[in-house]
C-alpha positions in Angstrom: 42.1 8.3 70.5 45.5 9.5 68.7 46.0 11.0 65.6 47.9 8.1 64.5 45.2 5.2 65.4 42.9 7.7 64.0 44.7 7.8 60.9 45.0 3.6 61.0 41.8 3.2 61.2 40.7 5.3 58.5 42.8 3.7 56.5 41.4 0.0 56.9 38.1 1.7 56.5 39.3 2.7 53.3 40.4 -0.8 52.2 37.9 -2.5 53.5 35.4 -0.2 52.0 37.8 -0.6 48.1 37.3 -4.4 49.0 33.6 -5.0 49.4 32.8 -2.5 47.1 34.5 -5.1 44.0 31.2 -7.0 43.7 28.3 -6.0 41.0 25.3 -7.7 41.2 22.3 -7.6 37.9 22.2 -8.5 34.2 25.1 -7.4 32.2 24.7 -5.4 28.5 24.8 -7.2 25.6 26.1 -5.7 22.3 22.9 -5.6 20.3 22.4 -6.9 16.9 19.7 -6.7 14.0 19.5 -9.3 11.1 19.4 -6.7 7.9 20.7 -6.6 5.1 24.1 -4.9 4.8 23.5 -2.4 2.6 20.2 -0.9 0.1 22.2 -2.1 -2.6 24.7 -5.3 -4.3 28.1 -4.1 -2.7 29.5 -1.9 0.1 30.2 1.5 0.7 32.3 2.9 3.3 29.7 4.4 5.7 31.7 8.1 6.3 32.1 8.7 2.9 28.6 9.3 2.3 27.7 11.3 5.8 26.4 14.6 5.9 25.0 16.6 8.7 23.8 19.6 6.8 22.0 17.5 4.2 19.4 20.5 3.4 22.5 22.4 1.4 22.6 20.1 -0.8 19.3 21.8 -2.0 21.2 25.1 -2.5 18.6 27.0 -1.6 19.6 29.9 0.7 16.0 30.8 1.9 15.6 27.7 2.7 19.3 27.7 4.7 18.0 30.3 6.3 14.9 28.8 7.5 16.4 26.4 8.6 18.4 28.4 10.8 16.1 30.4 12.4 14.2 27.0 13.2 17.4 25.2 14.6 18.1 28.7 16.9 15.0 29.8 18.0 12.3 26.7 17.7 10.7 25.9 21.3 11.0 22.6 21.2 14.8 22.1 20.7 15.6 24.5 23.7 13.4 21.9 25.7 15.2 19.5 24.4 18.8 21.2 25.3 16.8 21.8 28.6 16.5 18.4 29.3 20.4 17.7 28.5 21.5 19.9 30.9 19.1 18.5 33.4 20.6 15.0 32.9 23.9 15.8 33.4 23.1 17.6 36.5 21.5 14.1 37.7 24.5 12.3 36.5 26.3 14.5 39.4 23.8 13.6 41.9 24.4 10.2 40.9 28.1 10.0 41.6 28.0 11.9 44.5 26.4 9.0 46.0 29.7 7.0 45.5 31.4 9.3 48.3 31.1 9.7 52.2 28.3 12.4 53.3 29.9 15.0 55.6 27.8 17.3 57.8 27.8 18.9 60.9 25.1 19.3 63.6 25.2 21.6 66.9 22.9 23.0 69.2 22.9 24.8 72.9 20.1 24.3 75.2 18.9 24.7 78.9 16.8 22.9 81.7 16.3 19.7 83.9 14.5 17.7 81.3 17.2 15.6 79.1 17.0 12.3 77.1 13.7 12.1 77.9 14.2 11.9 82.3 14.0 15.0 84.5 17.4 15.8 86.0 17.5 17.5 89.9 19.3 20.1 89.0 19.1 22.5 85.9 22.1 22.9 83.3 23.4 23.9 80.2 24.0 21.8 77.7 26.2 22.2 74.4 27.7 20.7 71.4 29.5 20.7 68.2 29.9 17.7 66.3 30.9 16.7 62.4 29.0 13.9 61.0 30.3 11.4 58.2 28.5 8.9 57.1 29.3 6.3 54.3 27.2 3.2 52.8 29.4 1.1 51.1 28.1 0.0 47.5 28.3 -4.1 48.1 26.2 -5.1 45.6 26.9 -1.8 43.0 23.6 -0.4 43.7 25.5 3.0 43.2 27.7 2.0 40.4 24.6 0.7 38.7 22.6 4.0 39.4 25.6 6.0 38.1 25.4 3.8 34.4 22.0 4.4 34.3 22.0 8.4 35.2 25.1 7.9 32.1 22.6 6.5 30.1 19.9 8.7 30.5 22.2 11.4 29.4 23.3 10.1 26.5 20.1 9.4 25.9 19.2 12.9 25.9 21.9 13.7 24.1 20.0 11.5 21.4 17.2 12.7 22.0 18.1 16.3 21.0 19.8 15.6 17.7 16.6 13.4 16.7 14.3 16.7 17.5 17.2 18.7 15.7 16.9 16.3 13.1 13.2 15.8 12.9 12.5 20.3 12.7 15.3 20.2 10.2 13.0 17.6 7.7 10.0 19.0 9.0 10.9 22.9 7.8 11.9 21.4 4.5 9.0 19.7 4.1 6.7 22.5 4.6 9.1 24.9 2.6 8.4 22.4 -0.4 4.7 21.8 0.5 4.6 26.2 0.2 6.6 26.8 -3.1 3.7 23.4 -4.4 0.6 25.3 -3.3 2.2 28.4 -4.6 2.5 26.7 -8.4 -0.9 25.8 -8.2 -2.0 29.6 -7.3 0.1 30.9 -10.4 -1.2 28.0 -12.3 -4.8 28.8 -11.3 -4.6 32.6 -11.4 -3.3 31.9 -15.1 -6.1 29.6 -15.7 -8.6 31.7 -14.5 -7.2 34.5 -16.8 -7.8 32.4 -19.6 -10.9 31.5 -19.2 -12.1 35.0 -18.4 -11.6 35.8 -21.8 -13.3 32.9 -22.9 -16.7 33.8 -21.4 -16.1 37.4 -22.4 -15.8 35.7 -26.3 -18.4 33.2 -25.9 -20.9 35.7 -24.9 -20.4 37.9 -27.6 -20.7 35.0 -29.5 -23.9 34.5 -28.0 -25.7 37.9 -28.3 -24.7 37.5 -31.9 -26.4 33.8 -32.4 -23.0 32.1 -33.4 -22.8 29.5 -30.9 -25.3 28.2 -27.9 -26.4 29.3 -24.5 -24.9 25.7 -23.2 -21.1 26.9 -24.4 -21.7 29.8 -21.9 -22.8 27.9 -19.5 -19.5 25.6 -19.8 -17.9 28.1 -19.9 -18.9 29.7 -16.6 -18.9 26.7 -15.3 -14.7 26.1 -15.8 -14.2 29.8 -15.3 -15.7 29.2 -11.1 -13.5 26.0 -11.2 -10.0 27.6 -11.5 -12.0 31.0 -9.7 -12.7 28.7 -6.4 -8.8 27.4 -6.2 -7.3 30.8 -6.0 -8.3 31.5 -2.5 -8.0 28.3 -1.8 -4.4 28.1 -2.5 -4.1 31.1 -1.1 -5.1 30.1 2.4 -3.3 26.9 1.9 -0.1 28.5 1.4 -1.0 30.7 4.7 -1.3 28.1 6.8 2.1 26.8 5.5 3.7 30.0 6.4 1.9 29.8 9.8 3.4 26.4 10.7 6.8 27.7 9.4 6.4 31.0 12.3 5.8 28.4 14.7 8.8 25.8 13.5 10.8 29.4 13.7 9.4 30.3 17.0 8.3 33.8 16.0 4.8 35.3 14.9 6.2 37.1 11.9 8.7 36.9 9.1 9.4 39.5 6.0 7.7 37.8 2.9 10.7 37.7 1.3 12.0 35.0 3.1 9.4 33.0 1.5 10.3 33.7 -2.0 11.2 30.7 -3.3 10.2 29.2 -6.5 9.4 25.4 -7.5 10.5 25.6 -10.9 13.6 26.7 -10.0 14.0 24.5 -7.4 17.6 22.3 -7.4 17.3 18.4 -6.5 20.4 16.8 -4.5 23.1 15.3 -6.3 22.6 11.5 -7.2 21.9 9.1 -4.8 24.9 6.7 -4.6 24.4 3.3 -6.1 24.6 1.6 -2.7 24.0 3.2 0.7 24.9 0.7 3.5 22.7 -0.5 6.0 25.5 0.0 8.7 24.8 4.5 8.1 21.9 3.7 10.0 23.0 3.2 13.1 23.6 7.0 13.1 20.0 7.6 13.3 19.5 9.3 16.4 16.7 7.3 17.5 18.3 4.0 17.3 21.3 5.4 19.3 18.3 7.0 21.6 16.6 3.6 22.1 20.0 1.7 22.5 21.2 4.0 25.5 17.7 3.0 27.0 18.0 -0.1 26.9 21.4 0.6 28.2 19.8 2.4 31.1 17.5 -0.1 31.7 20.3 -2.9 32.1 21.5 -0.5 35.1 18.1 -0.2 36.3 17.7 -4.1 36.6 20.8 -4.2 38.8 20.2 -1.8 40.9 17.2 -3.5 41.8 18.9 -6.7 41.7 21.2 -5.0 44.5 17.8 -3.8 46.7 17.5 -7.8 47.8 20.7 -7.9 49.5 22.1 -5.9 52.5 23.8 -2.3 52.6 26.2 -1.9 55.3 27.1 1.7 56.3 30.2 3.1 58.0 29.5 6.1 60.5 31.5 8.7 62.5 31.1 11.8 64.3 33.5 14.2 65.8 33.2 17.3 68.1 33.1 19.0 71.4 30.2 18.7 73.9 29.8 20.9 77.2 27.8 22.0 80.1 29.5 25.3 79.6 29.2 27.3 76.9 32.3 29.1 78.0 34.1 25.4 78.1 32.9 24.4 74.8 36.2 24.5 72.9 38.8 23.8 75.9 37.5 20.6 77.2 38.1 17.1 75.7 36.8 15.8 72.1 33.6 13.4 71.8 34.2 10.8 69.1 32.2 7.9 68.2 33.1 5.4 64.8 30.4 2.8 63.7 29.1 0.7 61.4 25.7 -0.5 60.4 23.9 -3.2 58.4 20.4 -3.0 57.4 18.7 -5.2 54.9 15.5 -7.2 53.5 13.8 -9.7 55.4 10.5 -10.7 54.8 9.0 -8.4 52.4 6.6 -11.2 50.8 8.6 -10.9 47.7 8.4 -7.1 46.9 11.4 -6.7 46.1 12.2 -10.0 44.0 9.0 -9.1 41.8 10.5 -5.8 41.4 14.0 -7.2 40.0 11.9 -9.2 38.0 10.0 -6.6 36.5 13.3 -4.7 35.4 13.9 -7.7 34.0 11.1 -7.8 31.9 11.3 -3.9 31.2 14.7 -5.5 29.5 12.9 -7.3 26.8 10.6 -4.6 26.5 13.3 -2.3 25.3 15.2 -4.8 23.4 11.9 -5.5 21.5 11.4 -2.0 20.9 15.3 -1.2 19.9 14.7 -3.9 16.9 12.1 -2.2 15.9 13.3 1.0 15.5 15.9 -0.4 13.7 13.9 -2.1 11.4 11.5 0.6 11.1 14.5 2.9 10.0 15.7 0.0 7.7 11.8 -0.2 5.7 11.8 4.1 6.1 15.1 4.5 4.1 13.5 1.7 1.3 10.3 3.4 1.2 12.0 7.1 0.1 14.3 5.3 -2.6 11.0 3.6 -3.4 9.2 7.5 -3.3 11.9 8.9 -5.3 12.1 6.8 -8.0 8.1 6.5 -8.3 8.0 10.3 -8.5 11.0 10.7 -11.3 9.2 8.6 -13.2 5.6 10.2 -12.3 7.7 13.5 -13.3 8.8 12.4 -16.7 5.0 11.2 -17.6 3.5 14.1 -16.9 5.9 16.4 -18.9 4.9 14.4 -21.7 1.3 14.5 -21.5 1.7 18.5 -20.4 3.3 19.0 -23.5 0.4 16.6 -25.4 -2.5 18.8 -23.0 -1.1 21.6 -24.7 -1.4 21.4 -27.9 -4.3 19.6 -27.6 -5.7 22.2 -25.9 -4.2 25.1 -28.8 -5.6 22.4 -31.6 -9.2 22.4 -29.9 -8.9 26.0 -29.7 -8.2 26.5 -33.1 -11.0 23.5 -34.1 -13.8 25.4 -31.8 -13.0 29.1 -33.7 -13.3 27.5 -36.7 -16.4 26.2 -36.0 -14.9 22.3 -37.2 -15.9 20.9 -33.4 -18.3 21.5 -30.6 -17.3 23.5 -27.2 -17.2 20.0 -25.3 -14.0 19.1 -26.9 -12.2 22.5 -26.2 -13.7 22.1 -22.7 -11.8 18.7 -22.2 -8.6 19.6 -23.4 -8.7 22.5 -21.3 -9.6 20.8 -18.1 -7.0 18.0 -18.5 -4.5 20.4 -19.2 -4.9 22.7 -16.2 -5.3 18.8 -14.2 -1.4 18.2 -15.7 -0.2 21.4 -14.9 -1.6 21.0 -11.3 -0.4 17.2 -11.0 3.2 18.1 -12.1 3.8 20.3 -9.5 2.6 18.5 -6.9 4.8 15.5 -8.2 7.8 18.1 -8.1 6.8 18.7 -4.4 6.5 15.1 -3.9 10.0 14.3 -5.2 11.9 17.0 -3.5 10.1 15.8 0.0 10.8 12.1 -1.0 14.8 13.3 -0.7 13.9 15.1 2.3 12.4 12.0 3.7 15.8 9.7 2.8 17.7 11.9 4.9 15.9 12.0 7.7 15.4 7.9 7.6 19.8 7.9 7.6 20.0 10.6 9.8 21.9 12.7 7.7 22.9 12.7 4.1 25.7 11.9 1.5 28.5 13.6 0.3 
C-alpha cells in the first residue's frame, strides 16, 4: 500500500469514525428544582452580599482562629479528603483516554518446526516487529457518558472536601465553646466550693458553742460535697474537650495557652440580617455534593443504556516480519487494517435489567438531593429558632442571677441574725449556684446556635 492511499484511508477512518460517533444514547439531566420558600424571611436579599467563607472571624477570637487553622492544615480527615480529589481527577484522565485510539507494539523472535500450531519439515527462524492500533468507536456515547460521569465524580469530590472542611471548621468551634462552658462551671464551682468551706468552718463553731443545730452542719456538708463533686468533674470534662480538639488538630499535644479563652469575654457575631434567602443554600456543599451525583448517575444510566447496543472497533497493525533476523528491517512491510463489530445477543435480559436499574438509581438520588435540600432548608430554621430561644433564655436568667443573689446575701444576713432557719439560706444558695451554672451553659448554647447557622448556609454573612 502507498503512502498516499495510506494517508486516504486514514482519513475516511477519521470521518467516519467523527460521523458515527454523533449519536448519545441514555437519560438526559434535568435542572433540578425544590419547592421552598425563597427566603427565611418577608423580602429578598441579594445572595453574595451576605457570603462569608471564614465565618468563625466573625467571633474575633484569635485562639480560636488559630484552632481553626491548625485543624484545617493538619486534621486527618481533610487530607483524605484532598486524597480522594486528586484520585478523581486522575480517573477523569483514564476516562478520556478512552476517547482516543490505543497504540502499542508487539515483537518477538523464535526458532523451530512447530508453528501455528502444525509441524513444519524443515526448522526456521522466525521474526517480527509490528505496531498495533486499535480504536472502538463510541456509537452509542458509552465513552462520552463515562467521561460525564468520571466529571462528576470529581466535582463531587470537590464537594465533598469543602463539606468536611466545612463540617471540622463548625465542629472545632463547637468544642472550643463546649471547653470555655465547662470551664465557667469549674470557676463557678471552685468559687462555690470556697464559699461553702467557710460555711461549715462557721457553722461548726457555731455548733461546739450550742448556737445553732447538728442538722445545719449536716446541710451544710451536704452542699459543701455538692459543688466539691463538680470540680473534678468539670475538670475531666474540659479534658476530654481538649482531647477531641488534639485529634480535630491532628497532634497529641498543644501549649495550654492555646486554650485560654474565656466565656465571659466571648464576642457574638454581628446581627443576623433580617432576611437570609433561601437561594444561599444552594452553596451548601452537600447539596452541590448530592446534585453532582445525581449528575453522575444520569451518565451512569447511559452508559448502560449504550451496553445494549453494538461497539464496532477499527484495527491496524504495521511492521516487518522475517525468517531472518539479519533481514528483519530490509525486506517488505506487513500491514493489515480491520474492523470489528461485537455486541449483545441473547443475554436473557441482563443487560436491559441493568439500564433499568441505573434508572431507578436516578430516582434514588433525586429523592435523596430533595432531601438534603430540604433538610438544609429546616437546619438553617432550627439555628434562627436556637438563637433566639437562647437570647431570650440569656436575658431570664440574668435576671433571676441578679434576684439568686441577693436573695442569697438577704438569707445570709436573715440566718446570722438568727431571724430564719438554715433551710432558707440553703435554698437560696443552691438556686443561685443552679443560675450561675445554667447561664453559662445558655452562653455556650447561643454561641454554638450561631455556629450551627453557618454551617446549615455553608458559610456566613458579611
Amino acid at each position: 500500500m502507498t503512502r498516499k492511499r495510506i494517508f486516504v484511508t486514514g482519513c475516511c477512518t477519521l470521518a467516519l469514525a467523527l460521523l458515527l460517533n454523533s449519536c448519545l444514547v441514555g437519560p438526559k439531566y434535568v435542572k433540578q428544582s425544590s419547592d421552598l420558600p425563597e427566603s427565611f424571611g418577608e423580602t429578598i436579599l441579594k445572595t453574595d452580599a451576605i457570603s462569608n467563607t471564614s465565618w468563625w472571624a466573625t467571633f474575633t477570637d484569635p485562639i480560636l482562629d488559630t484552632l481553626i487553622d491548625k485543624a484545617l492544615t493538619n486534621n486527618y480527615d481533610v487530607m483524605m479528603a484532598m486524597s480522594r480529589i486528586e484520585q478523581a481527577a486522575l480517573a477523569s484522565g483514564v476516562a478520556k483516554a478512552d476517547f482516543w485510539p490505543q497504540i502499542s507494539y508487539q515483537a518477538g523472535i523464535s526458532r523451530g518446526d512447530f508453528v501455528g500450531g502444525s509441524q513444519m519439515p524443515v526448522i526456521s527462524n522466525n521474526a517480527f516487529g509490528v505496531g498495533l492500533l486499535n480504536w472502538e468507536l463510541d456509537l452509542w456515547g458509552k465513552y462520552r457518558h463515562a467521561q460525564h460521569a468520571a466529571n462528576a465524580n470529581f466535582a463531587a469530590s470537590r464537594f465533598a472536601y469543602q463539606a468536611t472542611m466545612l463540617a471540622i471548621e463548625s465542629e472545632t468551634a463547637r468544642l472550643y465553646f463546649q471547653l470555655l462552658d465547662y470551664r465557667e462551671r469549674l470557676r463557678i464551682s471552685q468559687n462555690t466550693l470556697k464559699s461553702r468551706d467557710a460555711s461549715v468552718s462557721i457553722i461548726s463553731q457555731r455548733l461546739e458553742k450550742g448556737v445553732v443545730p447538728e442538722i445545719d452542719l449536716n446541710q451544710a456538708v451536704i452542699q459543701q460535697a455538692e459543688a466539691a463533686v463538680a470540680v473534678p468533674l468539670y475538670e475531666q470534662l474540659s479534658q476530654n474537650i481538649i482531647h477531641a480538639l488534639h485529634l480535630l488538630m491532628g497532634e497529641s499535644l498543644a501549649s495550654d495557652s492555646l486554650f485560654a479563652g474565656n466565656l465571659t469575654s466571648q464576642e457574638l457575631p454581628p446581627s443576623i440580617p433580617d432576611v437570609i434567602p433561601s437561594e444561599l443554600l444552594k452553596r451548601r456543599p452537600d447539596i452541590m455534593l448530592a446534585e453532582q451525583q445525581l449528575i453522575g448517575q444520569y451518565a451512569m444510566a447511559g452508559m448502560a443504556q449504550s451496553m445494549r447496543f453494538p461497539s464496532l472497533s477499527l484495527t491496524m497493525a504495521g511492521g516487518v516480519a522475517s525468517n531472518d533476523l539479519n533481514n528483519l528491517f530490509s525486506g517488505n512491510p506487513a500491514w493489515s487494517v480491520g474492523a470489528g463489530l461485537f455486541g449483545p445477543l441473547f443475554h436473557f435480559g441482563k443487560n436491559k435489567k441493568n439500564a433499568e436499574i441505573a434508572l431507578k438509581r436516578i430516582e434514588e438520588l433525586q429523592a435523596n438531593y430533595q432531601q438534603v435540600v430540604l433538610a438544609a432548608f429546616l437546619e438553617v430554621k432550627d439555628a434562627l429558632t436556637e438563637i433566639e430561644s437562647f437570647e431570650q433564655q440569656i436575658a431570664i436568667r440574668k435576671t433571676q442571677l441578679d434576684a439568686a443573689r441577693n436573695a442569697a446575701m438577704l438569707s445570709r444576713d436573715r440566718y446570722n441574725g438568727g431571724v430564719t432557719s438554715y433551710l432558707e439560706l440553703l435554698d437560696s444558695d443552691r438556686i443561685l449556684y443552679s443560675t450561675e451554672l445554667m447561664l453559662s451553659q445558655s452562653k455556650q448554647g447561643l454561641l454554638n446556635a450561631y455556629v450551627k447557622l453557618f454551617k446549615a448556609l455553608g458559610g456566613g454573612w458579611e
